[in-house]
C-alpha positions as CSV (number, residue, x, y, z in Angstrom):
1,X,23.4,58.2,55.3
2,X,21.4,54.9,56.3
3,X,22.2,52.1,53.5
4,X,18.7,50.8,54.3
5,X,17.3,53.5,53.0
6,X,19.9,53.2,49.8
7,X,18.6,50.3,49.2
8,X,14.8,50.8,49.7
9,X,15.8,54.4,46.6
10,X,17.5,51.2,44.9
11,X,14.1,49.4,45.0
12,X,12.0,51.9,43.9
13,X,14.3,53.0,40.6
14,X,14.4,49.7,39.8
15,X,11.0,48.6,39.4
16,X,9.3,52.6,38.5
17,X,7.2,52.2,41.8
18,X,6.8,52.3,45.7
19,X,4.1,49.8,45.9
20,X,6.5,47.3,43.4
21,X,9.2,48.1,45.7
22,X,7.1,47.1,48.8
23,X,6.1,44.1,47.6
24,X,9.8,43.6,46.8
25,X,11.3,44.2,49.5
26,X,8.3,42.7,51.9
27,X,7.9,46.0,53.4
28,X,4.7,48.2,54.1
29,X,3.7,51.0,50.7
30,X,3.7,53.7,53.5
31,X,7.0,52.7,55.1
32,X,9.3,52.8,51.7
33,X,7.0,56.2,50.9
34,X,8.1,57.3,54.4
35,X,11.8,55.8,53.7
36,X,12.3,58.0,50.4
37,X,10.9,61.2,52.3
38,X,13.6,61.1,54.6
39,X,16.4,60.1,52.2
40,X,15.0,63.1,49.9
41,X,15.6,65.2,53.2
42,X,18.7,64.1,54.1
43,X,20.1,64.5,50.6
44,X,18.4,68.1,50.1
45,X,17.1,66.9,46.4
46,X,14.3,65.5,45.2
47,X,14.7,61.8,43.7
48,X,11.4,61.2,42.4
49,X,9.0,62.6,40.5
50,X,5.5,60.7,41.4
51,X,2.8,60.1,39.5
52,X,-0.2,58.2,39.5
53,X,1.3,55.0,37.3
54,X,4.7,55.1,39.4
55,X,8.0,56.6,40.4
56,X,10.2,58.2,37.6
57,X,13.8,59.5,38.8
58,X,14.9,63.1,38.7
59,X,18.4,64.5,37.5
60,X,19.0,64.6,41.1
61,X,17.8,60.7,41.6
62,X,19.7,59.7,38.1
63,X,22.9,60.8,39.7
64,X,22.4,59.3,43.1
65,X,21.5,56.1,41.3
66,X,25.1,55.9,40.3
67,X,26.0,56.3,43.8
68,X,24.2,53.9,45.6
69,X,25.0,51.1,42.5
70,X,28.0,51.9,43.8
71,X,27.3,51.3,47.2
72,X,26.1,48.1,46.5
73,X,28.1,47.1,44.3
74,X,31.0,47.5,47.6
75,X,28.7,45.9,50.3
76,X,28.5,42.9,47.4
77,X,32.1,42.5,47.2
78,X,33.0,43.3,50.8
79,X,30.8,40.0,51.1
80,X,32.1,37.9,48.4
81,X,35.8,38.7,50.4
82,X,34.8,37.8,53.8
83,X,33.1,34.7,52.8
84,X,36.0,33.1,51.1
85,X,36.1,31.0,47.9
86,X,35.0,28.0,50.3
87,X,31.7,29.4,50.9
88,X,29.0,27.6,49.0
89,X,27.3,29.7,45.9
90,X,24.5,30.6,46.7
91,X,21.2,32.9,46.2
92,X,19.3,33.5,42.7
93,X,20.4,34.1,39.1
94,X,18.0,35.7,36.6
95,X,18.8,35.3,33.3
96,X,17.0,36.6,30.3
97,X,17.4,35.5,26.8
98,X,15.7,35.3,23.8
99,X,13.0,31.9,23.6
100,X,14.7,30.8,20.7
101,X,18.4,30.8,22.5
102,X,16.9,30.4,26.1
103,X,14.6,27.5,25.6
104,X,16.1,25.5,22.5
105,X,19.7,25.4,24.3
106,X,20.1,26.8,27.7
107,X,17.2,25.3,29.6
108,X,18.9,22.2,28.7
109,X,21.7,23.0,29.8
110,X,21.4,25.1,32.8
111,X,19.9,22.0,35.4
112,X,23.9,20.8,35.4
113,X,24.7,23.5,36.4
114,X,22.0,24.1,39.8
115,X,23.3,19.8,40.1
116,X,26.7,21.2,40.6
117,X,25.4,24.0,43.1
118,X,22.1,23.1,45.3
119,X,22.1,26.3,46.9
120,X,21.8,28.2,43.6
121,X,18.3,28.8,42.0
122,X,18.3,29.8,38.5
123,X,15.6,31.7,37.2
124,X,15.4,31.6,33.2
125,X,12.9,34.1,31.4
126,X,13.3,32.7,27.6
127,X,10.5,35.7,26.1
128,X,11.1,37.9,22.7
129,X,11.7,41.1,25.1
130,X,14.9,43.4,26.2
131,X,15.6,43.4,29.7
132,X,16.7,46.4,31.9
133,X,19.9,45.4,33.7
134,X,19.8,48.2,36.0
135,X,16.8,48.0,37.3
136,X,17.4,44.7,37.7
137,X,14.9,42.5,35.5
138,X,17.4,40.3,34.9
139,X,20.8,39.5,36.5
140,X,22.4,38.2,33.2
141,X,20.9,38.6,29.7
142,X,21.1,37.2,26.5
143,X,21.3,39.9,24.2
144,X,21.7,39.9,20.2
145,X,23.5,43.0,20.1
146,X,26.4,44.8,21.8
147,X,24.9,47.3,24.3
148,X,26.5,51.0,23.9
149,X,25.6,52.8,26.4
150,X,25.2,52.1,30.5
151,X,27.6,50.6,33.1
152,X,27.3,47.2,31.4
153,X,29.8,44.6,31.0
154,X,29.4,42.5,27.5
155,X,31.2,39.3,26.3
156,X,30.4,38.4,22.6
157,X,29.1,34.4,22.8
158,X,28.8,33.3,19.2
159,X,27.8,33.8,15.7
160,X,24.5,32.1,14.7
161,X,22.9,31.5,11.1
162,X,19.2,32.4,10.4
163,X,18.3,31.3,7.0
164,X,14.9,30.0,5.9
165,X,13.1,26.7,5.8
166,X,10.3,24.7,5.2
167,X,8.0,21.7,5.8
168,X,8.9,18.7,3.6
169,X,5.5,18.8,3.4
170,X,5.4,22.0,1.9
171,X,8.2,21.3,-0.1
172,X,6.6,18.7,-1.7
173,X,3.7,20.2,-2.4
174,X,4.9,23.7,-3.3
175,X,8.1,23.8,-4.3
176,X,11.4,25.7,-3.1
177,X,12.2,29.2,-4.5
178,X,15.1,29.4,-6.8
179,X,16.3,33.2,-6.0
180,X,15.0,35.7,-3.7
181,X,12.3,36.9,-6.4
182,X,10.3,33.6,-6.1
183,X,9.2,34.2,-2.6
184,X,6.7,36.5,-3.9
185,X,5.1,33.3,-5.1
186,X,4.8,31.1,-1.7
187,X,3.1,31.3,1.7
188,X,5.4,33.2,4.4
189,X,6.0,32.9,8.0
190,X,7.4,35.7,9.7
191,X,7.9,37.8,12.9
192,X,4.9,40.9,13.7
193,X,7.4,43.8,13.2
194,X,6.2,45.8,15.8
195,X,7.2,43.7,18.8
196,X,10.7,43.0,17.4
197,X,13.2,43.9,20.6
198,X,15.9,45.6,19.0
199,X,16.4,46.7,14.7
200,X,19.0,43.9,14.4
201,X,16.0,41.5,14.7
202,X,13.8,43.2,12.1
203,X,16.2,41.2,9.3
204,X,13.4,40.1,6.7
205,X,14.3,42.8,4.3
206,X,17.9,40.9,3.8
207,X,16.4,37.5,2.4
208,X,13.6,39.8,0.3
209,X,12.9,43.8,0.1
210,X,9.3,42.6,-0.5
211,X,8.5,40.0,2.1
212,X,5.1,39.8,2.9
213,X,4.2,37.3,5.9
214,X,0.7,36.1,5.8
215,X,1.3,34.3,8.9
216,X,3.4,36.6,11.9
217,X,4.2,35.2,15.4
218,X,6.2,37.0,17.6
219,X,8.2,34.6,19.1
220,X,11.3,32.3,17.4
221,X,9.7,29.2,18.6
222,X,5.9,29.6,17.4
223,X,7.7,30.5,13.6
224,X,9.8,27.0,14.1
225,X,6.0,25.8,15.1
226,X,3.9,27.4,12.2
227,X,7.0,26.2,9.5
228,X,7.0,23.0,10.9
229,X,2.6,23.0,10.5
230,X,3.2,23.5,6.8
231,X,1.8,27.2,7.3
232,X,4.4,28.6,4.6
233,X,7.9,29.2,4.5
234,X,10.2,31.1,7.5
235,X,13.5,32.3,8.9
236,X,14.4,30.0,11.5
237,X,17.3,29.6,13.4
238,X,19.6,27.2,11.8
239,X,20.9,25.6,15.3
240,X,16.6,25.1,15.7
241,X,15.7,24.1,12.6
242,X,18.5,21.4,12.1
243,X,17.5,19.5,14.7
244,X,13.5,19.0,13.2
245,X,13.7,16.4,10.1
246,X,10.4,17.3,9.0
247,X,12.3,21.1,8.1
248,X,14.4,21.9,4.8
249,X,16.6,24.6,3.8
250,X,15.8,26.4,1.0
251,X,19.5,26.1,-0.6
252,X,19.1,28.7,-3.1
253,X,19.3,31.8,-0.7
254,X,21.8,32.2,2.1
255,X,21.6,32.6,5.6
256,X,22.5,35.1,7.5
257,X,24.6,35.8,10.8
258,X,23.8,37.4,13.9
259,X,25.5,37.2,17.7
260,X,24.4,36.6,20.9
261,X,26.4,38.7,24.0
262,X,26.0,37.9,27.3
263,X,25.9,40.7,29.3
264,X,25.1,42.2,33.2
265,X,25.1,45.6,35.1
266,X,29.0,46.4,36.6
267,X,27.1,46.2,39.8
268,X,26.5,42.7,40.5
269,X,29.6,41.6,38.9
270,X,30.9,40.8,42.3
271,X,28.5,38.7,43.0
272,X,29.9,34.8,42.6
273,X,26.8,33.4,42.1
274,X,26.4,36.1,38.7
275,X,30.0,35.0,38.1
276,X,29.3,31.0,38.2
277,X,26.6,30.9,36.1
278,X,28.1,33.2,33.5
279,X,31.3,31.2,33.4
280,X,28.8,28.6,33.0
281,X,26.8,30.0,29.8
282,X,30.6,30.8,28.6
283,X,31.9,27.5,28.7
284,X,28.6,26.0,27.4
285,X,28.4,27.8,24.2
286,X,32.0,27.1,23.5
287,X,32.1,23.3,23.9
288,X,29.2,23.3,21.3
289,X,30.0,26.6,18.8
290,X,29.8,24.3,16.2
291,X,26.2,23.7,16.6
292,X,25.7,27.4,16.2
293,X,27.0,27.8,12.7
């Protein structure tokens, strides 16, 4: 079997469709089309089942999946080996994250570390969305929960506190609730609960069973935003929120905790360049974990 054509199969599972894949791999829509045919041919099974908005895999393509990740994921480290720890890192890094993590500290933090590397490009994608490792959306993402299933490798980064705040502003003018009961009473800034990215971020229900948001943005950074505007009263991220000294905690209700994991697909963790940055992240989040709690 041709590993061209591997990784062409590779293309089109990752991104759901031949003419993605195409553009992807900077080849012609009837050349990949022509490129799976012959794969399908040579493995006697059919890998995809094609429709008019894509490419979705059959059993048959699932399990070969596994088998050219594998492939892959030999050719990477049969590279990483022959060019030595001398070689210079190199290549592209995707990393997704959530915009409150991804913007507020790592695109900080993450131009030390292409100043250390100038062949490395680092491509950072801080939205409110889940990324699919294995079809390769990301290289590395920041997640806020433990994945469970999938070949995924996961390393828990740190504990953060949400807990909510204010506006001096709207302090002032308003008030601070004294219990969890009083937040019936006051303008609230929240997330829209049908674009959360997984349960663990739908957490409103722990600071009140009957909160109500009259204002809803679905992203961490337009909530910091819309508190900060005096539009009502929100759950911010505490390592966000500290930093703004026009924001207040509202000292009567606690925080709560969440994680971020950092986490990529077993099949680039040869890669050096995947290794570097993560080591990178790692040792970033550490030197500051205090900022985080």
């Amino acid at each position: 079997m041709n590993w061209d054509d591997a990784r062409i199969f590779l293309a089109v599972a990752r991104t759901g469709q031949i003419l993605g894949a195409a553009r992807r791999l900077g080849l012609n829509h009837a050349t990949v089309a022509r490129r799976i045919d012959k794969l399908e041919t040579a493995l006697g099974a059919k890998l995809f089942r094609r429709h008019t908005a894509g490419s979705a895999l059959t059993p048959a393509g699932e399990r070969f999946l596994h088998v050219a990740e594998r492939m892959e994921a030999d050719l990477d480290a049969a590279r990483a080996e022959v060019a030595g720890e001398d070689e210079e890192i190199s290549g592209t890094v995707r990393i997704g994250a959530p915009d409150g993590f991804g913007v507020a500290f790592l695109a900080q933090r993450l131009g030390a570390l292409t100043a250390r590397h100038p062949a490395l490009r680092i491509q950072l994608v801080p939205v409110p969305r889940s990324f699919s490792l294995s079809r390769r959306e990301a290289d590395i993402a920041i997640t806020v929960e433990r994945p469970s299933e999938g070949r995924l490798f996961a390393v828990k980064l740190v504990d953060y506190a949400l807990g909510l705040y204010a506006s001096r502003a709207y302090a002032q003018a308003h008030g601070l609730p004294a219990s969890p009961e009083e937040l019936a009473r006051h303008r609230l800034v929240g997330y829209v609960p049908d674009l959360v990215a997984t349960p663990s971020l739908d957490y409103a229900a722990e600071f009140s069973p009957d909160w109500n948001a009259a204002f809803a943005v679905s992203s961490a950074l337009g909530q910091v935003a819309a508190v900060r505007s005096g539009a009502g009263i929100g759950i911010l991220h505490a390592f966000i929120a500290r930093e703004a000294a026009d924001l207040v905690a509202v000292p009567a209700i606690a925080p709560i905790r969440r994680a971020y994991w950092l986490v990529y697909h077993e099949s680039v963790r040869p890669l050096r360049r995947v290794q570097t940055a993560s080591a990178f992240i790692i040792r970033a989040v550490e030197k500051e974990r205090a900022l985080f709690i």
